[in-house]
C-alpha positions, 0 to 999 in steps of 0.5 A, a space after each residue: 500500500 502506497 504511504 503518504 509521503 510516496 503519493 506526495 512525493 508523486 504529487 510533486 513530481 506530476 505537477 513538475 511535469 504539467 499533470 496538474 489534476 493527477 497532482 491534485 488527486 494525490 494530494 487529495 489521497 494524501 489528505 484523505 490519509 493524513 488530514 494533519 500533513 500540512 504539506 499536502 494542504 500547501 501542495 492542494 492550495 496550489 493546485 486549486 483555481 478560486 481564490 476562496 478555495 487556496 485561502 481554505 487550504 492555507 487557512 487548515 495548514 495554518 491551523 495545523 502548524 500556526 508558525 507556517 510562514 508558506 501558508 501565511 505568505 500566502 494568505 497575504 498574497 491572496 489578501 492583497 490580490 483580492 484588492 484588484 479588480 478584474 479586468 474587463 469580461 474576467 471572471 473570478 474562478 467559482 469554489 470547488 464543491 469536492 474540495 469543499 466537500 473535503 475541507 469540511 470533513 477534515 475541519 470535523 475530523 481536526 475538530 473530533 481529534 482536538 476535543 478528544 485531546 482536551 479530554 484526555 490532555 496531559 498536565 500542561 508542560 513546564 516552561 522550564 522543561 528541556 527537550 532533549 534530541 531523539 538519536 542523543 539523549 544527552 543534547 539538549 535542543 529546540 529543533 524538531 523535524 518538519 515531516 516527523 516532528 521528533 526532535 533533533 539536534 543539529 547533527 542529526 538534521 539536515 536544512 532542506 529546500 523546505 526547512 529542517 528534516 531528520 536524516 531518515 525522512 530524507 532517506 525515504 524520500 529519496 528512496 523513492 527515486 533510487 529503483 536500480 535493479 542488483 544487475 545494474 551494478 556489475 553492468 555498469 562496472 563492466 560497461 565502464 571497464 571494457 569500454 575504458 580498457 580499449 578506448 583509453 589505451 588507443 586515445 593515449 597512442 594517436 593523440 601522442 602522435 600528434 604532438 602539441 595539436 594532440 593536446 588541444 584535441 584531448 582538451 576539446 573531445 575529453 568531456 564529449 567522450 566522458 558524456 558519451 561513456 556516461 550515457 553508454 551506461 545509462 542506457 546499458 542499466 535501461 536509465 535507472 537510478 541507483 544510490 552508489 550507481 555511480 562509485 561502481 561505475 567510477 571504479 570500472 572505468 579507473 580499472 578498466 584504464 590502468 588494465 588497457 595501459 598495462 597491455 599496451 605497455 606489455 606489448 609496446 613498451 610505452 605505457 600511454 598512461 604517463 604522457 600528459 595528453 592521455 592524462 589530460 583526455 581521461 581526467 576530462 573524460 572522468 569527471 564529466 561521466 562522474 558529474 553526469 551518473 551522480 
C-alpha cells in the first residue's frame, strides 16, 4: 500500500511535469490519509483555481502548524490580490464543491481529534522543561523535524529546500527515486571497464602522435567522450537510478584504464598512461561521466 509521503512525493513530481489534476488527486489521497500533513494542504492550495478555495487550504495548514510562514505568505498574497479588480469580461474562478466537500470533513475530523485531546490532555508542560534530541539523549535542543516532528539536534538534521528534516525522512524520500535493479551494478562496472580498457589505451597512442595539436584535441573531445561513456551506461542499466550507481561505475572505468595501459605497455613498451595528453583526455573524460551518473 502506497504511504503518504510516496503519493506526495508523486504529487510533486506530476505537477513538475504539467499533470496538474493527477497532482491534485494525490494530494487529495494524501489528505484523505493524513488530514494533519500540512504539506499536502500547501501542495492542494496550489493546485486549486478560486481564490476562496487556496485561502481554505492555507487557512487548515495554518491551523495545523500556526508558525507556517508558506501558508501565511500566502494568505497575504491572496489578501492583497483580492484588492484588484478584474479586468474587463474576467471572471473570478467559482469554489470547488469536492474540495469543499473535503475541507469540511477534515475541519470535523481536526475538530473530533482536538476535543478528544482536551479530554484526555496531559498536565500542561513546564516552561522550564528541556527537550532533549531523539538519536542523543544527552543534547539538549529546540529543533524538531518538519515531516516527523521528533526532535533533533543539529547533527542529526539536515536544512532542506523546505526547512529542517531528520536524516531518515530524507532517506525515504529519496528512496523513492533510487529503483536500480542488483544487475545494474556489475553492468555498469563492466560497461565502464571494457569500454575504458580499449578506448583509453588507443586515445593515449594517436593523440601522442600528434604532438602539441594532440593536446588541444584531448582538451576539446575529453568531456564529449566522458558524456558519451556516461550515457553508454545509462542506457546499458535501461536509465535507472541507483544510490552508489555511480562509485561502481567510477571504479570500472579507473580499472578498466590502468588494465588497457598495462597491455599496451606489455606489448609496446610505452605505457600511454604517463604522457600528459592521455592524462589530460581521461581526467576530462572522468569527471564529466562522474558529474553526469551522480
Amino acid at each position: 500500500m502506497e504511504t503518504v509521503v510516496e503519493k506526495l512525493a508523486r504529487a510533486s513530481a506530476a505537477m513538475r511535469v504539467g499533470e496538474m489534476q493527477q497532482a491534485r488527486s494525490l494530494y487529495e489521497e494524501a489528505i484523505g490519509d493524513a488530514p494533519d500533513n500540512v504539506e499536502a494542504w500547501l501542495g492542494l492550495a496550489g493546485l486549486v483555481g478560486s481564490p476562496d478555495d487556496k485561502r481554505a487550504c492555507f487557512e487548515l495548514a495554518l491551523r495545523l502548524d500556526p508558525a507556517n510562514r508558506e501558508a501565511v505568505a500566502g494568505i497575504e498574497f491572496l489578501r492583497r490580490r483580492s484588492q484588484i479588480p478584474l479586468k474587463q469580461g474576467e471572471v473570478a474562478p467559482l469554489p470547488d464543491a469536492t474540495l469543499g466537500s473535503l475541507i469540511e470533513k477534515t475541519n470535523q475530523r481536526l475538530a473530533a481529534a482536538e476535543a478528544q485531546a482536551d479530554r484526555g490532555a496531559p498536565a500542561p508542560i513546564a516552561e522550564e522543561e528541556r527537550i532533549f534530541c531523539t538519536n542523543h539523549r544527552t543534547v539538549e535542543t529546540m529543533l524538531r523535524c518538519n515531516k516527523c516532528d521528533r526532535p533533533m539536534c543539529v547533527r542529526c538534521v539536515r536544512l532542506t529546500d523546505v526547512g529542517y528534516r531528520c536524516k531518515e525522512c530524507i532517506t525515504g524520500q529519496q528512496t523513492i527515486y533510487f529503483n536500480a535493479q542488483s544487475l545494474d551494478y556489475p553492468i555498469a562496472f563492466g560497461v565502464g571497464f571494457i569500454v575504458c580498457a580499449i578506448a583509453s589505451p588507443l586515445a593515449g597512442l594517436l593523440l601522442g602522435r600528434l604532438g602539441f595539436f594532440g593536446l588541444w584535441i584531448a582538451v576539446l573531445i575529453g568531456s564529449a567522450a566522458g558524456g558519451i561513456l556516461a550515457e553508454m551506461i545509462r542506457r546499458a542499466i535501461a536509465r535507472r537510478r541507483g544510490r552508489y550507481l555511480w562509485v561502481v561505475a567510477i571504479g570500472g572505468i579507473l580499472l578498466g584504464v590502468l588494465v588497457g595501459n598495462i597491455a599496451i605497455f606489455l606489448f609496446t613498451g610505452f605505457f600511454p598512461l604517463l604522457s600528459l595528453v592521455t592524462l589530460i583526455f581521461t581526467g576530462l573524460a572522468l569527471s564529466t561521466t562522474y558529474a553526469r551518473l551522480r
